[in-house]
N, CA, C and O atoms as a printed pandas DataFrame, in Angstrom:
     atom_number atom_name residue_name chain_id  residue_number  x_coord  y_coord  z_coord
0              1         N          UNK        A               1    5.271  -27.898   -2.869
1              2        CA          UNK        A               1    3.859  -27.753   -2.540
2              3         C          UNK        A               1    3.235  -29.143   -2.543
3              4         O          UNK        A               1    3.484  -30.127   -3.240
4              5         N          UNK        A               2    2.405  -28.955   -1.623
5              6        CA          UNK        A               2    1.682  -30.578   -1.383
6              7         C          UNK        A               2    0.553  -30.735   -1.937
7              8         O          UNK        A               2    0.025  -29.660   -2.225
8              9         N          UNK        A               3   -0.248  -31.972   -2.301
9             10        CA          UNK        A               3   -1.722  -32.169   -2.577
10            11         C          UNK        A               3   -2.137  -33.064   -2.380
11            12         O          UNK        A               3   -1.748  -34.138   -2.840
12            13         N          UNK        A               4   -3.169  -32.872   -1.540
13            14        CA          UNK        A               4   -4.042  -34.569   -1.289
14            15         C          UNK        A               4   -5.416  -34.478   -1.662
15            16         O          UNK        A               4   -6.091  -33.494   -1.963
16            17         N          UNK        A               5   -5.725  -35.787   -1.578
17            18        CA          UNK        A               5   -7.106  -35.907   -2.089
18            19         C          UNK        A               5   -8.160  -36.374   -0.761
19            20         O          UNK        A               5   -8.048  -37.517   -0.320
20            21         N          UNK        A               6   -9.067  -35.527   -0.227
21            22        CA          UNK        A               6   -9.957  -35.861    0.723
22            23         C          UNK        A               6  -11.225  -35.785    0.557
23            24         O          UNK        A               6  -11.682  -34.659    0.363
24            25         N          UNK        A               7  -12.161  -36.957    0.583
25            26        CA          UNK        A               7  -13.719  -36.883    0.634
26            27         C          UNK        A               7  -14.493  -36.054    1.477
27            28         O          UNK        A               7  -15.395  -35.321    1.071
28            29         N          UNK        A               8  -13.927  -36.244    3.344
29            30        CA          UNK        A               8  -14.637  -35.956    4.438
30            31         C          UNK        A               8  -14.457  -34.234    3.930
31            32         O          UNK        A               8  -13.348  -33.785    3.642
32            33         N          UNK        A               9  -15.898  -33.272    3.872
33            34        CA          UNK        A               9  -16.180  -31.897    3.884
34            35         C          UNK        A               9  -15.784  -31.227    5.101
35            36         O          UNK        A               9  -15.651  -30.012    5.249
36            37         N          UNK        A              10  -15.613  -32.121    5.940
37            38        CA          UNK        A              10  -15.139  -31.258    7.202
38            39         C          UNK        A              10  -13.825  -30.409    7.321
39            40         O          UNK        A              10  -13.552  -29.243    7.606
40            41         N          UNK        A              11  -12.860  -32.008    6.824
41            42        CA          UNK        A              11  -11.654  -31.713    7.104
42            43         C          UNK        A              11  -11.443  -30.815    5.934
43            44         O          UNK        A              11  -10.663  -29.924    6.271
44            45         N          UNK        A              12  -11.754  -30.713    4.925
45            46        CA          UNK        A              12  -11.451  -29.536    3.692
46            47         C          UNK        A              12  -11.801  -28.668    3.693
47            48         O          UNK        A              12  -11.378  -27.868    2.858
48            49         N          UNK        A              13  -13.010  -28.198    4.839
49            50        CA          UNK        A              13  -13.665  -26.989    5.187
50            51         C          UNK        A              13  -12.470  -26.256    6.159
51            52         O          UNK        A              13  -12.160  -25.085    5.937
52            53         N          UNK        A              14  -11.863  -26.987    7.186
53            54        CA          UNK        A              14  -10.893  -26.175    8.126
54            55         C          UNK        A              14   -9.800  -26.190    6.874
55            56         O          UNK        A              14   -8.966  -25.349    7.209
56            57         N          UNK        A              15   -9.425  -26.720    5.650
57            58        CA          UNK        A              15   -8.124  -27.246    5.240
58            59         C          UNK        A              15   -8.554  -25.325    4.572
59            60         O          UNK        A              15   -8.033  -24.319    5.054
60            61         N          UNK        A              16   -9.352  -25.323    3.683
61            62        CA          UNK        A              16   -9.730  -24.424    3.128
62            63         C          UNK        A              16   -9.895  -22.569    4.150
63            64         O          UNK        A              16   -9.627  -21.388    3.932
64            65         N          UNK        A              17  -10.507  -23.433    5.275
65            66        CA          UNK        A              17  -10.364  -21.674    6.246
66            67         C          UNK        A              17   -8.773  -21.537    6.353
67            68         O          UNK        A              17   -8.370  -20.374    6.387
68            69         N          UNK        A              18   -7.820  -22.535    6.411
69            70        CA          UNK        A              18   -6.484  -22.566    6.358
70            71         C          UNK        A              18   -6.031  -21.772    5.372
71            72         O          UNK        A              18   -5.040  -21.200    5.827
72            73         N          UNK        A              19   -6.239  -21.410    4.197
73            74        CA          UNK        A              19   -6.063  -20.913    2.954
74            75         C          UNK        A              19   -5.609  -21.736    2.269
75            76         O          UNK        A              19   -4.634  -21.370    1.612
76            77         N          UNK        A              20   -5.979  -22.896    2.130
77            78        CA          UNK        A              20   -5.283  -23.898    0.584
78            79         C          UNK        A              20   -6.352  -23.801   -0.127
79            80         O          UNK        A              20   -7.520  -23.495    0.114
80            81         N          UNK        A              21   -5.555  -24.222   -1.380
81            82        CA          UNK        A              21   -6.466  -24.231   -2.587
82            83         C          UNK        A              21   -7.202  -25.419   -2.356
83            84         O          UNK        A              21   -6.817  -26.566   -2.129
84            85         N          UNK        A              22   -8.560  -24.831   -2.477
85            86        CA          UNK        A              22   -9.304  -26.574   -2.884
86            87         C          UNK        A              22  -10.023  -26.609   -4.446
87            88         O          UNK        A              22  -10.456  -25.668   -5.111
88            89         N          UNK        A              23   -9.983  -27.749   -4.691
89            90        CA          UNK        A              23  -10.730  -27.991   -5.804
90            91         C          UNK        A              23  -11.313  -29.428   -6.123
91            92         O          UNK        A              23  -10.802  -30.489   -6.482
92            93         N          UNK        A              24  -12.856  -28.929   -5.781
93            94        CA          UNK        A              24  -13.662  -30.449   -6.555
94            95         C          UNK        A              24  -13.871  -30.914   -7.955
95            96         O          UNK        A              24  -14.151  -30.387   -9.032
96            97         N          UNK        A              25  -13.549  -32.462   -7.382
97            98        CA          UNK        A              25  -13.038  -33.150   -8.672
98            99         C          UNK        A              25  -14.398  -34.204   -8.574
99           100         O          UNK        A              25  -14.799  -34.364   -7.422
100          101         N          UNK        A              26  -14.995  -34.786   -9.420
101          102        CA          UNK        A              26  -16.046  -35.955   -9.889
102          103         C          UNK        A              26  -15.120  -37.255  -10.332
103          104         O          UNK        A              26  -14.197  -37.130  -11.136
104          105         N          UNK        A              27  -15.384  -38.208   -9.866
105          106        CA          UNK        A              27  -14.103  -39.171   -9.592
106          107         C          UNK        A              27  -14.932  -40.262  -10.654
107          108         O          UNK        A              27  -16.123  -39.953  -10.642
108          109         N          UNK        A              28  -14.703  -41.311  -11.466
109          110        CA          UNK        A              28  -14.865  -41.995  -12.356
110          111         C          UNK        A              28  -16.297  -42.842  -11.857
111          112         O          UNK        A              28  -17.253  -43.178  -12.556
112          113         N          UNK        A              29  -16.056  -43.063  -10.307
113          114        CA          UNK        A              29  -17.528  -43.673  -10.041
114          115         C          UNK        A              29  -18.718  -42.759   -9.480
115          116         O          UNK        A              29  -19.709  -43.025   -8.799
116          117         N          UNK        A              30  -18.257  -41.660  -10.001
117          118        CA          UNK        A              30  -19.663  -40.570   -9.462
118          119         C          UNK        A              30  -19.187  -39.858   -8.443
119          120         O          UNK        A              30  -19.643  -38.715   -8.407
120          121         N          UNK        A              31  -18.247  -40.196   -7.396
121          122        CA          UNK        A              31  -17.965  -39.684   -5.971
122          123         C          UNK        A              31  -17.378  -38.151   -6.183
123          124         O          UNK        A              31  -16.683  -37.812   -7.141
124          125         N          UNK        A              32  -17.792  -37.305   -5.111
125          126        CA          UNK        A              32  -16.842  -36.136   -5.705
126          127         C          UNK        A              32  -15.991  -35.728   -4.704
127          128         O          UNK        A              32  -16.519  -35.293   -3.680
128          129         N          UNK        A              33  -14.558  -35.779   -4.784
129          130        CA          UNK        A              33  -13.625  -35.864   -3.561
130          131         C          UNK        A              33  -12.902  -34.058   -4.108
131          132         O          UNK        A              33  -13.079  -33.409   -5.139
132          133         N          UNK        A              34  -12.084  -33.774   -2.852
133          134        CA          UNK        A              34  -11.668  -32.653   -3.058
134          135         C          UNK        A              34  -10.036  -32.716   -3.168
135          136         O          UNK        A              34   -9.269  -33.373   -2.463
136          137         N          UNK        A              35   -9.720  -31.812   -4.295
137          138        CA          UNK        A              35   -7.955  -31.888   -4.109
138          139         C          UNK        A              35   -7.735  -30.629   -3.807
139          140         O          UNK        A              35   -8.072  -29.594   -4.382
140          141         N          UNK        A              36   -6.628  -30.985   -2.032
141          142        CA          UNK        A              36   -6.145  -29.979   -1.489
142          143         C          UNK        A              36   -4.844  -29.342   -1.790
143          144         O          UNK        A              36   -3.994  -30.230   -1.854
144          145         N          UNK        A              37   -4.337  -28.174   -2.001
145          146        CA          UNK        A              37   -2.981  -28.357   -2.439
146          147         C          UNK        A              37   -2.429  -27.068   -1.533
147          148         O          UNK        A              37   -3.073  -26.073   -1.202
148          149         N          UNK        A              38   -1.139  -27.366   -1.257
149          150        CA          UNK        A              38   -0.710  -26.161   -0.780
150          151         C          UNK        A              38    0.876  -26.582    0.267
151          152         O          UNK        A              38    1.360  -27.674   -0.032
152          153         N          UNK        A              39    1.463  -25.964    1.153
153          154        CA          UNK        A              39    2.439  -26.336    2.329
154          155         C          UNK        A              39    2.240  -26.176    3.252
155          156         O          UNK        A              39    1.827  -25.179    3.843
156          157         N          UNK        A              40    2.634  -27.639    3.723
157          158        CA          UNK        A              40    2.631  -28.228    5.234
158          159         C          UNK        A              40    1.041  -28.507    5.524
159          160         O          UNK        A              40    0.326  -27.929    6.342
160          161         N          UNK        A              41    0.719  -29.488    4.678
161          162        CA          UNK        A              41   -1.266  -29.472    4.662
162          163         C          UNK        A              41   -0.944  -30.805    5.815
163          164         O          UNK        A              41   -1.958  -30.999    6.486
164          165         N          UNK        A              42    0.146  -31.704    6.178
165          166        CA          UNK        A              42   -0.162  -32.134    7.107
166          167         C          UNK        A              42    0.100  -31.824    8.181
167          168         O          UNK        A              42   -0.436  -32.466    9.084
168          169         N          UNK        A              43    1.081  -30.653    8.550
169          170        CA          UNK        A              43    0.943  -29.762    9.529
170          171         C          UNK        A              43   -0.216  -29.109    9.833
171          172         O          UNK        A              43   -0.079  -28.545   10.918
172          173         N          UNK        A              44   -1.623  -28.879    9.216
173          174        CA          UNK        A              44   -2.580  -28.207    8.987
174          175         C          UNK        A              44   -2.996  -29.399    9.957
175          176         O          UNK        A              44   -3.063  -29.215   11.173
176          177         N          UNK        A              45   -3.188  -30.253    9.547
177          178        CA          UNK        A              45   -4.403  -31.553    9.739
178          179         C          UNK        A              45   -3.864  -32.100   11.130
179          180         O          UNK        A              45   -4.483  -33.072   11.564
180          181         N          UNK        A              46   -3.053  -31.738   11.718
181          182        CA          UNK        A              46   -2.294  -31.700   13.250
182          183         C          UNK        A              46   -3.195  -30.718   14.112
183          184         O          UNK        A              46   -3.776  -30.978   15.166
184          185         N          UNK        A              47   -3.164  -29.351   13.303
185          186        CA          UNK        A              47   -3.701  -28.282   14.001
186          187         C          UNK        A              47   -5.122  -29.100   14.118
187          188         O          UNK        A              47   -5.453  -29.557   15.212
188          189         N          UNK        A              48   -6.139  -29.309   12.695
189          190        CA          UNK        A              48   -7.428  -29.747   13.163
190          191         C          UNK        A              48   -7.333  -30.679   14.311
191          192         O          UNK        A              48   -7.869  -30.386   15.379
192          193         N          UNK        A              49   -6.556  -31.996   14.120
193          194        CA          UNK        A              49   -6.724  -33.007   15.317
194          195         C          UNK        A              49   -6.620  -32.741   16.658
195          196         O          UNK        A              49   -7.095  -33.392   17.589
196          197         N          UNK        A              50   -5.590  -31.164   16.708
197          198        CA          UNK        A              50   -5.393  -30.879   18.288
198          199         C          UNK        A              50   -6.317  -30.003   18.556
199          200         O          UNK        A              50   -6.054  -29.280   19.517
200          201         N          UNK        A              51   -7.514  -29.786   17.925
201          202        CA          UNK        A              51   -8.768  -28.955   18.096
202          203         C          UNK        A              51   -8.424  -27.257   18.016
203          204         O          UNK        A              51   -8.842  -26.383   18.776
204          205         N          UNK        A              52   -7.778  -27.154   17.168
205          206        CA          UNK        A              52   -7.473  -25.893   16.718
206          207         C          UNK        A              52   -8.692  -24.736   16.655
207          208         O          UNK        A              52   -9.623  -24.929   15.873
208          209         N          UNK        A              53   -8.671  -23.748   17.342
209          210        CA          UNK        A              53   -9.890  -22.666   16.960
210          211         C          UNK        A              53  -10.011  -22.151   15.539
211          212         O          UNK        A              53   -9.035  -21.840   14.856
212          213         N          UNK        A              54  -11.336  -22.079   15.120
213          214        CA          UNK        A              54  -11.478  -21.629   13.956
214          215         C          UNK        A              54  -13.036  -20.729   14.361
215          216         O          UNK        A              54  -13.711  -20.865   15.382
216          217         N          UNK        A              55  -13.339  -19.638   12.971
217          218        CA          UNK        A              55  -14.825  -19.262   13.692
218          219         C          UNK        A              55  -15.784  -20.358   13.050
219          220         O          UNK        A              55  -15.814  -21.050   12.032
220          221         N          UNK        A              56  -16.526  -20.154   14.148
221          222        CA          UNK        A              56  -17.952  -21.293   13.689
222          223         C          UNK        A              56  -18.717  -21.114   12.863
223          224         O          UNK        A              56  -19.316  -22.034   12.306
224          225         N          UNK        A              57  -18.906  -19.614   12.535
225          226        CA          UNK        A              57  -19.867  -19.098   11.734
226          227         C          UNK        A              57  -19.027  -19.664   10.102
227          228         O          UNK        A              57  -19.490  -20.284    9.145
228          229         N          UNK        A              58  -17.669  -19.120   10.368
229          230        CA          UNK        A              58  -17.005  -19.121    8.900
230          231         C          UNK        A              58  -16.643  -20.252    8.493
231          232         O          UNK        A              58  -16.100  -20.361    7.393
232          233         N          UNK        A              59  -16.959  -21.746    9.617
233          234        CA          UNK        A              59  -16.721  -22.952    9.231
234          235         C          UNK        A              59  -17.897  -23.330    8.394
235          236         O          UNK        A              59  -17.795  -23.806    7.263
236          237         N          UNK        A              60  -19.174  -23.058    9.100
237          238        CA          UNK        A              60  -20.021  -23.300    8.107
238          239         C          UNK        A              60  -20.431  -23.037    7.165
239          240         O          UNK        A              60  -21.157  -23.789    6.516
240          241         N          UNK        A              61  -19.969  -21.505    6.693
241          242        CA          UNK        A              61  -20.548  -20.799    5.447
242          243         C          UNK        A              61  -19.603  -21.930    4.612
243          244         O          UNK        A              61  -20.024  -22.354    3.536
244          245         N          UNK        A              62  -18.055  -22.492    5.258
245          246        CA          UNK        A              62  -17.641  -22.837    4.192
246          247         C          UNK        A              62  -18.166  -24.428    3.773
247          248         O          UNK        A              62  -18.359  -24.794    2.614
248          249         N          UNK        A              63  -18.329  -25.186    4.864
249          250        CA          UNK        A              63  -18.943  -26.252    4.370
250          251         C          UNK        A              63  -20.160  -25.982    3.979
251          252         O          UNK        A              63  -20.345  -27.119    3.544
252          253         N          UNK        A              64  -21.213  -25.421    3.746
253          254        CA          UNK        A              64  -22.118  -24.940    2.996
254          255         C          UNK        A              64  -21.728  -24.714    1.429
255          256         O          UNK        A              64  -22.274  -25.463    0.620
256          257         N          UNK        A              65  -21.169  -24.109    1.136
257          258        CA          UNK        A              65  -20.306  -24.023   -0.145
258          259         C          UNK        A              65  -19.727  -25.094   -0.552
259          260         O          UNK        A              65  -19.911  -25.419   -1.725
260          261         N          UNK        A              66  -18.889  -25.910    0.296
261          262        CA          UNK        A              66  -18.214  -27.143   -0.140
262          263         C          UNK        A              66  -19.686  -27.900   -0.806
263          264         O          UNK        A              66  -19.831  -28.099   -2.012
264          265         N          UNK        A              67  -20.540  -28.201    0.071
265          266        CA          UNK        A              67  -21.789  -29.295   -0.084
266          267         C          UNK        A              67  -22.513  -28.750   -1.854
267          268         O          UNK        A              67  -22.725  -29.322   -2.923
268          269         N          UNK        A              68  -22.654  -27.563   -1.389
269          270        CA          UNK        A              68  -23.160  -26.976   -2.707
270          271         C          UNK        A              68  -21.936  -27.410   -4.148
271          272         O          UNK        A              68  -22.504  -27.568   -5.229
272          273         N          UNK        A              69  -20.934  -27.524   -4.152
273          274        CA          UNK        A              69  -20.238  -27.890   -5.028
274          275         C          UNK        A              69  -20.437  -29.120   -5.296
275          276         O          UNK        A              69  -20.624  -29.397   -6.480
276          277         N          UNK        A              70  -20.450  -29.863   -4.608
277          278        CA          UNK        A              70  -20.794  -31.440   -3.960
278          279         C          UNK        A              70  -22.184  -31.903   -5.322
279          280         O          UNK        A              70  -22.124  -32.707   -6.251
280          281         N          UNK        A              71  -23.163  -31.105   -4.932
281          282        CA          UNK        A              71  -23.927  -30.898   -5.666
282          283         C          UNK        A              71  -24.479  -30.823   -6.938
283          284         O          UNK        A              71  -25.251  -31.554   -7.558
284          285         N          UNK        A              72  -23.737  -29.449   -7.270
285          286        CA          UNK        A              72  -23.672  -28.751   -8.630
286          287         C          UNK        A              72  -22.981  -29.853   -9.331
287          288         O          UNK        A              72  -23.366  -30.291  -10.415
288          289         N          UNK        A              73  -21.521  -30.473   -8.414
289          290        CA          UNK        A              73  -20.784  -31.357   -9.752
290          291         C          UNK        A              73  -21.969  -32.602   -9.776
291          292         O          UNK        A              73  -22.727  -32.435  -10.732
292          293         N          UNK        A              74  -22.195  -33.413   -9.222
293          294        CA          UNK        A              74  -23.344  -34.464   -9.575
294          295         C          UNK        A              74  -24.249  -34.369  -10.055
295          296         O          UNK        A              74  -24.858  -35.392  -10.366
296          297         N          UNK        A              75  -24.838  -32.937  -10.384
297          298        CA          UNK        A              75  -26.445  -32.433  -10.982
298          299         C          UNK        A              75  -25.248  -32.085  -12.597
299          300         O          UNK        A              75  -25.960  -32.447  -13.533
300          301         N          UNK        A              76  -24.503  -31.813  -12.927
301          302        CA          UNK        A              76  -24.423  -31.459  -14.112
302          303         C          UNK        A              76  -23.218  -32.682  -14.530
303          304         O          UNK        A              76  -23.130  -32.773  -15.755
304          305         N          UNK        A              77  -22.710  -33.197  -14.126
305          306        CA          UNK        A              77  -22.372  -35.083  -14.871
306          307         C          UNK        A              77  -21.434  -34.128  -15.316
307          308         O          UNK        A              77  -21.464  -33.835  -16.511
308          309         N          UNK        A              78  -20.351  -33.419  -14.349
309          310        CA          UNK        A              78  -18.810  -33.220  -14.875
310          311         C          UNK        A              78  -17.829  -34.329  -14.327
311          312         O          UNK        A              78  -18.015  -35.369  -13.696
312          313         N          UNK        A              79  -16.733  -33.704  -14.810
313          314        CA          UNK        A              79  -15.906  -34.488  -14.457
314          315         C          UNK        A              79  -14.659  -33.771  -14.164
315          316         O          UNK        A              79  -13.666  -34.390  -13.781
């Protein structure tokens, strides 16, 4: 199983409609990046680059959620 670490909400929003696990992390200088984990996540990130269909509606509910995490971790000083 693989895991990377990505800032951009976009690409973790399709990584995530993909079904990998995501999980935000608060990084030592405040930043809050996401760790993706799962198989063949760079086979995944092929599909995004070759403009892979996804729904639009369900891309945004999820980056909506991502941002809101984004959030919550910087308003409450986790880590």
């Amino acid at each position: 199983m693989g895991k990377h670490t990505f800032e951009d909400t976009s690409i973790v929003a399709f990584l995530s409609l993909k079904n990998y696990k995501v999980t935000p992390q608060r990084t030592y200088d405040g930043k809050v990046v996401f760790i993706v984990e799962g198989k063949d996540i760079n086979r995944a990130l092929q599909e995004l680059y070759g403009n892979s269909q996804v729904g639009v509606l369900d891309f945004i509910k999820t980056l909506k959620a991502l941002r809101s995490s984004i959030f919550a971790l910087k308003a409450g000083g986790e880590r």
